[in-house]
C-alpha positions in Angstrom: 127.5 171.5 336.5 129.3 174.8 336.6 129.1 175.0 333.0 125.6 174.0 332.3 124.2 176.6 335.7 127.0 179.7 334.8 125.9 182.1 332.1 126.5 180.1 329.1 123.5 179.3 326.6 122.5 175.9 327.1 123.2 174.7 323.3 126.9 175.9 323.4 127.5 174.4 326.5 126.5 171.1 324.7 128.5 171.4 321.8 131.4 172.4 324.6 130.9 168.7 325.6 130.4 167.2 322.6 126.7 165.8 323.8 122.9 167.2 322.3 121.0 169.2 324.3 118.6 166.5 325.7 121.5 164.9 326.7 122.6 167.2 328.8 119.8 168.6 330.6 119.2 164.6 331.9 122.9 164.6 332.6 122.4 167.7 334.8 119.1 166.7 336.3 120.7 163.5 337.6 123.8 165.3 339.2 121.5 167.6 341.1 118.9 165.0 342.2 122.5 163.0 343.3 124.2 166.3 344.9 120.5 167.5 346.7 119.8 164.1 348.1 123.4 164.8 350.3 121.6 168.8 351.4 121.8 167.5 355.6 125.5 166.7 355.1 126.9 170.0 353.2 123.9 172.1 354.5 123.4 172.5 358.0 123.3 174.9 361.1 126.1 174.0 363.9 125.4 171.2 366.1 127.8 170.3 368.2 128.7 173.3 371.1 132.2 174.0 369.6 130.5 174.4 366.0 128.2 176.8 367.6 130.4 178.9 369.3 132.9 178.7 366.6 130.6 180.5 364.8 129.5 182.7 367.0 133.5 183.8 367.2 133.7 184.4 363.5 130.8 186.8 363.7 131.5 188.8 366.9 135.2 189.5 365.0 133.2 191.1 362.1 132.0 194.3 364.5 131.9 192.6 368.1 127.9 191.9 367.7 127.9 188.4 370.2 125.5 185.2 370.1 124.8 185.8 366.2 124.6 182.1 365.1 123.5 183.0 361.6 122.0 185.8 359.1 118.9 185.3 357.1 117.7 186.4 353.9 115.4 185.8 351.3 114.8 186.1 347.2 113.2 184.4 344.4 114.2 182.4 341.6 112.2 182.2 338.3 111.3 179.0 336.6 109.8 178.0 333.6 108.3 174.4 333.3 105.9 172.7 330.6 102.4 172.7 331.5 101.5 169.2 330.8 97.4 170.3 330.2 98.3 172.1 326.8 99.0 169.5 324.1 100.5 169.7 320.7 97.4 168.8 318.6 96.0 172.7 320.2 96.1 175.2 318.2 97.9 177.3 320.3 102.0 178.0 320.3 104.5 176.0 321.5 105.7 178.3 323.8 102.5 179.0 325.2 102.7 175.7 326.8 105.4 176.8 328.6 104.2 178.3 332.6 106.4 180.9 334.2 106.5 180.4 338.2 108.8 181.5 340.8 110.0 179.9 343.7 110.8 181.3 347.5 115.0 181.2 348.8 115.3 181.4 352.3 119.0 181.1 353.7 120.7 181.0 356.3 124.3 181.8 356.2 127.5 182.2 358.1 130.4 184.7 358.2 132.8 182.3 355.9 129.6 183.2 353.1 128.6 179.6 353.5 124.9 178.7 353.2 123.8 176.9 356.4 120.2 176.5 355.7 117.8 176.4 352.7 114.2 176.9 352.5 112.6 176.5 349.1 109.1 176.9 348.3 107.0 177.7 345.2 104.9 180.8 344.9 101.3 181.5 344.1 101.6 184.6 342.4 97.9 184.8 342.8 98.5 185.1 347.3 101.4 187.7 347.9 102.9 187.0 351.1 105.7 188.7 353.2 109.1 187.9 354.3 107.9 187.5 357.7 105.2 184.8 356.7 107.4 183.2 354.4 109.8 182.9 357.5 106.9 181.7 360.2 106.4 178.6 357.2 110.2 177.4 357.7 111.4 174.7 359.3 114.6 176.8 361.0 111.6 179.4 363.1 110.1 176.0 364.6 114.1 175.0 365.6 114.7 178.5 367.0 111.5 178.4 369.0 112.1 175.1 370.6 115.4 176.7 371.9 117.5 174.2 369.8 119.9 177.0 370.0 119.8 178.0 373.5 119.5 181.8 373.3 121.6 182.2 369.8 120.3 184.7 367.6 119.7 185.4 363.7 119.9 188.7 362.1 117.4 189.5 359.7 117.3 192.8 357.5 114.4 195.8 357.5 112.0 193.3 356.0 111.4 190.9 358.9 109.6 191.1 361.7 112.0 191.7 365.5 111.8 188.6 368.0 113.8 187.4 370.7 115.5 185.5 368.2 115.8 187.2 365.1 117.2 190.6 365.5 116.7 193.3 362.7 117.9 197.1 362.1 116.0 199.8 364.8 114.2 202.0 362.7 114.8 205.0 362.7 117.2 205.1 365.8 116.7 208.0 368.4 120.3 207.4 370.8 123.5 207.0 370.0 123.2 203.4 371.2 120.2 202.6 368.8 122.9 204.1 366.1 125.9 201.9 367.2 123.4 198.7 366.9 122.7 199.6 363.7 126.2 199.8 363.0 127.1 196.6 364.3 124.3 195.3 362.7 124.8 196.6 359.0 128.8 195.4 359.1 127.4 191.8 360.5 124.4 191.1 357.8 127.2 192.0 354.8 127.9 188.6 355.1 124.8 187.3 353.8 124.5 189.9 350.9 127.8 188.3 350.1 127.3 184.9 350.6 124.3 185.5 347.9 126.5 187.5 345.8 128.8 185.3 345.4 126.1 182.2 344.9 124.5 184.6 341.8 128.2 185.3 340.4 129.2 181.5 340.8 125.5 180.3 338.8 124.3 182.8 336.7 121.3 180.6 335.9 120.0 181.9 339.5 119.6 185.1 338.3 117.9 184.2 334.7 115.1 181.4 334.4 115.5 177.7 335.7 114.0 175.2 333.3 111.9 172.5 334.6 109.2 171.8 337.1 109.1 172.5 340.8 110.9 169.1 341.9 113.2 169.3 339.6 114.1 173.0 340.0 114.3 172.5 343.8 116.8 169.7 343.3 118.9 172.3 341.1 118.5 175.1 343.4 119.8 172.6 346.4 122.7 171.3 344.1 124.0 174.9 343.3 123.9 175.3 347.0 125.7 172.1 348.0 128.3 173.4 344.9 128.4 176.6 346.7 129.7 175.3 350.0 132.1 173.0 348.3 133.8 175.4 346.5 133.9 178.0 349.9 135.5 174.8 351.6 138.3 174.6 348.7 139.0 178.2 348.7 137.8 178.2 344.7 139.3 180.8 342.8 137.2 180.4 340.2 134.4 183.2 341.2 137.5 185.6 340.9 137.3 184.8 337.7 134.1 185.4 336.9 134.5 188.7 338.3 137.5 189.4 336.1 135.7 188.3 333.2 132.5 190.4 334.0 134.7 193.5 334.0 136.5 192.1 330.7 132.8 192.3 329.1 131.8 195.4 330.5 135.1 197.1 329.4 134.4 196.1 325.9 131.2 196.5 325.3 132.3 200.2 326.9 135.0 200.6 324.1 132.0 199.2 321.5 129.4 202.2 322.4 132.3 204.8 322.2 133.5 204.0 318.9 130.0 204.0 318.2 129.2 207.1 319.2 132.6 208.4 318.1 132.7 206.9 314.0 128.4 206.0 313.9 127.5 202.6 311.6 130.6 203.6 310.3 132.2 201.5 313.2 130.3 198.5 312.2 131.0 198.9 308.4 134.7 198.8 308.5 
């Protein structure tokens, strides 16, 4: 899985394995319709009162901000699935068969930059529609207004709506009070930037084009999640590597353009 969702083009990860390309992708949509059938067991809010204020510890050490439960954020995914209404025998292109959508990613994440809850939903590019709505559409509003949380709060960033339990920057702050909330504030909801950060490092695919209709892509999405949390619970090193690799690339292709720029096709001659 971490091969075939990382950065790698999707025929050299097969040859990696020794398997075609069909091959893998079934390989890789039966793992993640495995791992996202298991989403309630390695994707969940605190339920138990010592979860809860665990949690709540972990945050208030960040800058002393109490009762946060949770940050919340949102982005979108692209996806590219078949559109089963074009056939071969039209005299169009192949590719033209091909239907580029994007889907909706709420989470929900804790200080430890582990996602706690996951809200998918598919797009009609045709209907733009805020953060805020998106939001009021998820399952984790309808928890937060039955008071399954008893007072606990969620930050949310500049593109949310304020409530009594979602909490989002003062704009702009008049008192030195509305400052230091926005302080506290801004040092908390790092933890979600990170927590996506570090999902988008771990599986590049995330930040490229999923193949594959909405179920299936759903199923990934979930899959990369569970992944996610796994590898936060096992301390993996390997998104330090990633990193360190990143730079490696950058650094070289750095050298490349001032050769270039230094000797011209020259460079590419010798």
């Amino acid at each position: 899985m971490n091969f075939s969702f990382y950065q790698q083009h999707p025929k050299l990860t097969a040859m990696a394995h020794g398997v075609s390309l069909k091959t893998l992708k079934k390989i890789t949509r039966r793992i993640a319709s495995v791992l996202s059938s298991k989403a309630s067991r390695y994707i969940r809010m605190p339920a138990t009162l010592s979860e809860k204020e665990r949690m709540m510890r972990s945050f208030q050490e960040l800058a002393n901000m109490p009762q946060v439960i949770g940050t919340l954020l949102q982005t979108r995914v692209r996806f590219q699935s078949k559109d089963s209404r074009v056939h071969a025998t039209d005299d169009v292109r192949r590719s033209q068969a091909n239907t580029k959508e994007t889907v909706h990613m709420q989470l929900v994440c804790d200080a430890d930059y582990k996602i706690r809850d996951l809200d998918i939903r598919l797009l009609d590019e045709g209907s733009p529609i805020t953060d805020t709505e998106m939001f009021s559409l998820s399952k984790i509003k309808e928890r937060f207004e039955q008071n399954e949380f008893r007072g606990r709060i969620l930050l949310g960033n500049e593109s949310f709506s304020c409530s009594s339990y979602l909490f989002t920057p003062v704009k702009l702050p008049k008192s030195l009070p509305e400052e230091l909330y926005n302080h506290a504030h801004s040092v908390t909801y790092a933890s979600a930037r990170k927590c996506l950060n570090i999902l988008m490092l771990r599986f590049g695919i995330l930040g490229s084009e999923v193949l594959g209709s909405f179920g299936s892509v759903k199923q990934t999405i979930t899959a990369l999640a569970i992944l996610h949390n796994m590898a936060m619970d096992w301390s993996d090193p390997s998104i330090g590597k990633i990193i360190f690799l990143s730079f490696i690339s950058i650094y070289i292709m750095y050298i490349n353009l001032k050769l270039l720029f230094r000797y011209g096709n020259q460079y590419f001659s010798i």
